[in-house]
C-alpha positions as CSV (number, residue, x, y, z in Angstrom):
1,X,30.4,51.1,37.6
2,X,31.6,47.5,39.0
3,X,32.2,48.6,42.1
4,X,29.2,50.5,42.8
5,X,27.1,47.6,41.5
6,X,28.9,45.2,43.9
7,X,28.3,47.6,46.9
8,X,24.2,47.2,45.8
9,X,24.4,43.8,45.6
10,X,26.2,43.5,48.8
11,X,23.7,45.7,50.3
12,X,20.6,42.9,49.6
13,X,22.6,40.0,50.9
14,X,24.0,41.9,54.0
15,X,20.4,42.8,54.8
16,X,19.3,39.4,54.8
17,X,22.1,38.0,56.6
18,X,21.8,40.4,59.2
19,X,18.2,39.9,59.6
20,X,18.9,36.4,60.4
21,X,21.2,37.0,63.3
22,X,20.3,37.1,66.7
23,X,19.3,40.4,68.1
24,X,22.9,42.4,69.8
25,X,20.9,41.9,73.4
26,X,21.6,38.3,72.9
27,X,25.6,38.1,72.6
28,X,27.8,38.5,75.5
29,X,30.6,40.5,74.9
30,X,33.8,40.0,73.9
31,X,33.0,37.9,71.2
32,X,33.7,37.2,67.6
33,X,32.1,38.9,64.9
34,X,32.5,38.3,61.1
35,X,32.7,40.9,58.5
36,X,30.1,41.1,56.3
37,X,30.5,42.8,53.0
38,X,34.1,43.8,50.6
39,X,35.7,47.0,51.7
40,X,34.5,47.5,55.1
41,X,35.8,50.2,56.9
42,X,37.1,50.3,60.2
43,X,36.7,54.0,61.6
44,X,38.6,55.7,64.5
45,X,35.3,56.6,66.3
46,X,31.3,55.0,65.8
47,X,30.9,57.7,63.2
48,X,30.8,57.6,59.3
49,X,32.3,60.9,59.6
50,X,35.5,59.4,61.9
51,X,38.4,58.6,60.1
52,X,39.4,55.0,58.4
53,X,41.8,53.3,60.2
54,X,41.7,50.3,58.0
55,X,39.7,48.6,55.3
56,X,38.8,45.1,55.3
57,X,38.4,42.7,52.3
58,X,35.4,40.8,53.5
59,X,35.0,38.0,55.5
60,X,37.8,38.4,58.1
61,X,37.6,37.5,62.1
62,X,37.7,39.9,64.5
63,X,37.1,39.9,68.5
64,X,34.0,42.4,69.3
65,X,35.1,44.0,72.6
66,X,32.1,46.4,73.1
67,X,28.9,48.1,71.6
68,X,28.5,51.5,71.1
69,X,25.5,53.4,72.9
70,X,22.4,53.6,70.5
71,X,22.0,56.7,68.2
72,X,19.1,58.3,66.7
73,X,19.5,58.1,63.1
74,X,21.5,54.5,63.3
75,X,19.3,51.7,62.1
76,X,22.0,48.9,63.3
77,X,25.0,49.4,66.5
78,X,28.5,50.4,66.1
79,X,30.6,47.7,68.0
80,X,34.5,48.2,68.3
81,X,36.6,45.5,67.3
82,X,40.3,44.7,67.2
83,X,41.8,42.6,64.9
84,X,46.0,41.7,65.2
85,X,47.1,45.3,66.1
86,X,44.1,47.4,65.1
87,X,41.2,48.6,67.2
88,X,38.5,50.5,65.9
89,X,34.9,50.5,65.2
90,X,32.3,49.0,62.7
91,X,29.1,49.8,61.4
92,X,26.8,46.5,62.6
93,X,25.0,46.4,59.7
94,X,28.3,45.0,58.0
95,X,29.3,42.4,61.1
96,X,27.4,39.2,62.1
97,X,28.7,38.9,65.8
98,X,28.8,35.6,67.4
99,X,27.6,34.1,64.3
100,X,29.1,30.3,63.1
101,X,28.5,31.3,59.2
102,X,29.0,28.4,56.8
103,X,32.4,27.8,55.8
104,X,33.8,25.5,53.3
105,X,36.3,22.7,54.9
106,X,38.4,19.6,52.8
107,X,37.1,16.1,53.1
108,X,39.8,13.6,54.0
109,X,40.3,10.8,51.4
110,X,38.2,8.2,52.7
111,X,35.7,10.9,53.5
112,X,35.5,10.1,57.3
113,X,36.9,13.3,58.8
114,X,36.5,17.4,57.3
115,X,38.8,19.6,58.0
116,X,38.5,23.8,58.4
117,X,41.9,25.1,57.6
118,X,41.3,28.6,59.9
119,X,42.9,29.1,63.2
120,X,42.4,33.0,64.3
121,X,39.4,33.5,66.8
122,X,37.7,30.2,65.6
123,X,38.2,28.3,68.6
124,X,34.7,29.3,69.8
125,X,33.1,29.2,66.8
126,X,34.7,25.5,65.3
127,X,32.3,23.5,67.7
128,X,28.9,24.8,66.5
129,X,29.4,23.5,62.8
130,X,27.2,20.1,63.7
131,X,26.7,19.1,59.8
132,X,28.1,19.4,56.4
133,X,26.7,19.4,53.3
134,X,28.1,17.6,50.5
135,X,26.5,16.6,47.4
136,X,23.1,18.0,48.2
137,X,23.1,15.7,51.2
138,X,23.4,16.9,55.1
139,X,25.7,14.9,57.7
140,X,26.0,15.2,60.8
141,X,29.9,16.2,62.1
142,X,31.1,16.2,65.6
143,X,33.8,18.7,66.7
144,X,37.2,16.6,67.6
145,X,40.0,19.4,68.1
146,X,42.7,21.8,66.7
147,X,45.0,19.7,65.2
148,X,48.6,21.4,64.3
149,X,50.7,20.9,61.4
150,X,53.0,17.9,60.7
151,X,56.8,18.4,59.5
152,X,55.9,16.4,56.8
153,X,53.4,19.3,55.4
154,X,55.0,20.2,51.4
155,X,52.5,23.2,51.1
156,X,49.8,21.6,50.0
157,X,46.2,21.6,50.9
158,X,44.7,18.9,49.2
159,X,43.3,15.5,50.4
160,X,46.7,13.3,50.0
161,X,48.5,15.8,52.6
162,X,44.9,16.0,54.5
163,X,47.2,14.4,57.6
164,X,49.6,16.7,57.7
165,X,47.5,20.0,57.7
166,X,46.5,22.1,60.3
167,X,43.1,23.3,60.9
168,X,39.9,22.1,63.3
169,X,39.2,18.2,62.8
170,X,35.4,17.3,62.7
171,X,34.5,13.1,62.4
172,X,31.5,12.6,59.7
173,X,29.1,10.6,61.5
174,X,27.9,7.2,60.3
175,X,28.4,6.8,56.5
176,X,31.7,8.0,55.2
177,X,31.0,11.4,52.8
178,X,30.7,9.5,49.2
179,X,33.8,11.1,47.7
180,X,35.4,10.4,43.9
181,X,37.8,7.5,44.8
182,X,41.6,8.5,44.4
183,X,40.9,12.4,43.6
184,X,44.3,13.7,45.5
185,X,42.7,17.7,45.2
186,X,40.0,16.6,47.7
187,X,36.6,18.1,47.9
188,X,35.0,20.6,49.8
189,X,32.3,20.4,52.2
190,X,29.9,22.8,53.4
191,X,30.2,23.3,57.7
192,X,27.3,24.5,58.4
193,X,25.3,25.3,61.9
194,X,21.6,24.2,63.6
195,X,20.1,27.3,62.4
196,X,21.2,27.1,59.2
197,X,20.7,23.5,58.5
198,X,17.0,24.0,59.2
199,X,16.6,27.1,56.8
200,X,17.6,25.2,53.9
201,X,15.9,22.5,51.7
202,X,18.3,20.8,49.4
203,X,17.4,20.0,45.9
204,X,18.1,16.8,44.5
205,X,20.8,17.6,41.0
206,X,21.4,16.0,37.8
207,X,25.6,17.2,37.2
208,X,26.7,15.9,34.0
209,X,27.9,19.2,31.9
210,X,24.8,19.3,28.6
211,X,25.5,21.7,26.2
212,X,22.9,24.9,26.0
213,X,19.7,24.9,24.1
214,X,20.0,27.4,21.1
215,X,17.2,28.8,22.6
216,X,19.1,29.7,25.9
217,X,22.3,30.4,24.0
218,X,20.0,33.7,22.3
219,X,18.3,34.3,25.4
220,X,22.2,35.1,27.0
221,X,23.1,36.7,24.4
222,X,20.7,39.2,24.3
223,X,20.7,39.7,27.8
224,X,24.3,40.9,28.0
225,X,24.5,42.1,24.0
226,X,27.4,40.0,23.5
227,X,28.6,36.9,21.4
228,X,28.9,33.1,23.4
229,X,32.4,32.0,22.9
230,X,30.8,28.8,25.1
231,X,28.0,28.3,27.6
232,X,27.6,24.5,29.3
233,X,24.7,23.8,31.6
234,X,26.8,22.1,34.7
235,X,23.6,21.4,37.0
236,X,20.0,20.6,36.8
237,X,17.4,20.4,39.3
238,X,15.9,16.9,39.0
239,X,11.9,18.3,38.8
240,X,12.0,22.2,40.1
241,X,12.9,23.7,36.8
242,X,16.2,25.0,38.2
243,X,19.7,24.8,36.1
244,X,23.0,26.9,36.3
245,X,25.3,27.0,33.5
246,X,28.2,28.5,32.7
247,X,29.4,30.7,30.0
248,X,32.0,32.7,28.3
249,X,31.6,35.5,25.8
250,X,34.4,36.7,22.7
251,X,36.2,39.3,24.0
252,X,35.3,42.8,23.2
253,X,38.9,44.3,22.5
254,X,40.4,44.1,26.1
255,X,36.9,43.6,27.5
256,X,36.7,40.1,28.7
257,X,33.6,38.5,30.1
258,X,32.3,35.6,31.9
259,X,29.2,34.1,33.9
260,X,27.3,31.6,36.0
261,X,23.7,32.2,35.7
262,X,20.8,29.9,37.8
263,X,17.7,29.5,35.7
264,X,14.7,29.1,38.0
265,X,10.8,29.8,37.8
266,X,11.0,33.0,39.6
267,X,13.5,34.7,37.1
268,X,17.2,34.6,35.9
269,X,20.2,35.3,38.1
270,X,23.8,36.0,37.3
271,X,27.1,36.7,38.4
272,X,29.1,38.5,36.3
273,X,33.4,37.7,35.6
274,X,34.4,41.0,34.0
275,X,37.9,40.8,33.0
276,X,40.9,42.8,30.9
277,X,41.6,40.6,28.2
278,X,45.2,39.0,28.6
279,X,45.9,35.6,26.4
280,X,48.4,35.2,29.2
281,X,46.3,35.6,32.5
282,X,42.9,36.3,31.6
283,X,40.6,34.8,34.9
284,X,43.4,33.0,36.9
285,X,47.2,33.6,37.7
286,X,48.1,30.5,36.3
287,X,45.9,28.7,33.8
288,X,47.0,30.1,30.1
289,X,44.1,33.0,29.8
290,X,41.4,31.0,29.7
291,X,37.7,30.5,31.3
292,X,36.5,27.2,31.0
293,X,33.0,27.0,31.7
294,X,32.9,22.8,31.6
295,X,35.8,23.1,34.7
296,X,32.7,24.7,36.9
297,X,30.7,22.2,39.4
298,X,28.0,22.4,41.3
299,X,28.2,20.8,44.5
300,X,25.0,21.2,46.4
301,X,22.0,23.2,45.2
302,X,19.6,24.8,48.2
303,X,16.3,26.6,48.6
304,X,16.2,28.8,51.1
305,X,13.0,31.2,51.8
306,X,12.4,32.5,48.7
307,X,16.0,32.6,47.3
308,X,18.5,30.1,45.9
309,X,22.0,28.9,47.3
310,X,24.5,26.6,45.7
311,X,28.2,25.7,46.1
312,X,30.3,26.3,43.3
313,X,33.6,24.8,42.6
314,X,36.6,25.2,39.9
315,X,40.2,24.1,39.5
316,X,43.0,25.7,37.9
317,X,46.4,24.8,37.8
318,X,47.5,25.8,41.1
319,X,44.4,26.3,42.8
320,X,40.8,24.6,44.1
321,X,38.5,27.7,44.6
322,X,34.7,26.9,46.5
323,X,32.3,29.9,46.8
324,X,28.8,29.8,48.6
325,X,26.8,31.8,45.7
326,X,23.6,33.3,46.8
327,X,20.5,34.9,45.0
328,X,19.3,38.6,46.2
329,X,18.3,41.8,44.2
330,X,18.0,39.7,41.4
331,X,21.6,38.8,41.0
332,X,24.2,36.0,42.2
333,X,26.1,37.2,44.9
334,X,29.1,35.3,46.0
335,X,29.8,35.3,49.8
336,X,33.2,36.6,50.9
337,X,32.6,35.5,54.2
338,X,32.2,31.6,52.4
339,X,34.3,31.5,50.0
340,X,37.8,29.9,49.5
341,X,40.8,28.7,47.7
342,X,43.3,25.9,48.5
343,X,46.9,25.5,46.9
344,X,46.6,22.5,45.0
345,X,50.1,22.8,42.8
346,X,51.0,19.4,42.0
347,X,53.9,17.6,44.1
């Protein structure tokens, strides 16, 4: 039932993204698409019927090498793609081609330089990110270069070994990014593109975590039918009527569930953290079994057309996970293509 729910969900945001790419007569081919949505297929020929070479995870590079003659029947091109040693072909209704998609990138400590800790294929993409978001406020970045790893690197990707990592270097122009002073986990930025910094309005965010209403506590738990174990409200919109908050119910037997819901005018929308109960390793590898909904930040809250977008953070004990979270088909949707996690073990 999870998965088939995901693939509808995925279905609504992969329509809207691909209606905001250019049209395939635009790009020049080869070039570099991104996959879309979570178990992708990569087929032998540009059939549904072919057979599946691979399957991707969602969000992976790959060079486009050609597009497929148009078929009656097809509402979006085939294009085949290689990726390492595969070649094959994908559905285009699951790949943006030649598409700089927002990726999240670590702020060095004094906030003057971001980082985007990718290398495959994103040497052509890397210079189109011209701002960042951070904080609900837009920067303007300029493109420096590929910078390689130091000998010195332990492992780490956090903003005390920021030096030593590889990954594309981009200079924050004018004001330094206003970071937490000291914070040696860093924080994550939003790269974004021109296109994509003029569909979005940010909204201005009061953070401090507030406990629930009892009011909104019943309203949860009669929408899911389940007892609050905790809920925290970890954003509010400063005079649009928009929150987020974040909640975790008791655990039914070995049925474990979580949540981040936005609250808006135009309706509730959540995304959902189903889990088998473990007191070991309930949501993370490594952080005792537990959910903690106060752990949960908001970095930058977005209107965007008639939806909602917002940047949501965690740490665990080994880990600093960011995810773009978006609202279609009445649900939150997180963004494979976005998302990501940096190893933050301490030294």
């Amino acid at each position: 039932m999870w998965v088939m729910m995901k693939r509808v969900l995925w279905g609504g945001l992969l329509l809207l993204l691909c209606l905001a790419a250019p049209g395939a007569s635009e790009v020049v081919l080869p070039a570099v698409g991104t996959v879309l949505g979570t178990r992708v297929n990569m087929r032998a020929e540009p059939s549904t019927s072919a057979s599946v070479l691979l399957r991707f995870s969602g969000g992976e590079l790959v060079e486009v090498l050609e597009k497929a003659p148009e078929k009656s029947g097809d509402q979006y091109p085939w294009y085949r793609v290689t990726m390492n040693d595969s070649t094959g072909w994908v559905y285009g209704q699951y790949l943006a081609v030649d598409k700089a998609l927002p990726r999240f990138a670590l702020a060095s400590l004094d906030g003057s330089k971001v980082l985007l800790l990718q290398r495959p294929l994103m040497e052509t993409i890397a210079p189109r990110f011209t701002r960042c978001i951070f904080n609900g406020v837009l920067h303007s970045v300029t493109f420096e270069d590929y910078r390689t790893e130091s000998q010195k690197w332990n492992g780490r990707e956090t903003a005390r070994t920021f030096d030593d990592l590889a990954g594309f270097l981009f200079r924050v122009e004018g004001k330094p990014l206003s970071l937490p002073y000291g914070d040696p986990v860093g924080s994550d930025v939003l790269l974004v593109d021109d296109e994509y910094t003029g569909s979005v309005e940010p909204i201005p965010l009061k953070k401090s975590p507030a406990e629930a209403t009892p009011d909104q506590r019943k309203a949860f738990e009669k929408r899911y039918g389940r007892t609050l174990k905790a809920i925290v409200r970890i954003a509010e919109a400063e005079d649009s009527g928009v929150a987020v908050y974040a909640m975790e119910f008791k655990p039914k037997g070995k049925n474990a569930l979580a949540a981040i819901a936005l609250v808006a005018p135009e309706g509730t929308f959540c995304l959902d953290f189903p889990a088998a109960y473990d007191e070991q390793s309930t949501w993370h590898v490594d952080d005792g079994g537990e959910f903690y909904p106060e752990s949960y930040i908001v970095g930058s809250l977005l209107k965007r057309g008639d939806g909602y977008e917002f940047t949501l953070h965690d740490a665990s004990a080994e880990s600093f996970t960011s995810r773009l979270v978006v609202t279609t088909g009445g649900k939150l949707v997180e963004s494979p293509v976005t998302s990501s996690a940096r190893y933050i073990v301490p030294e």
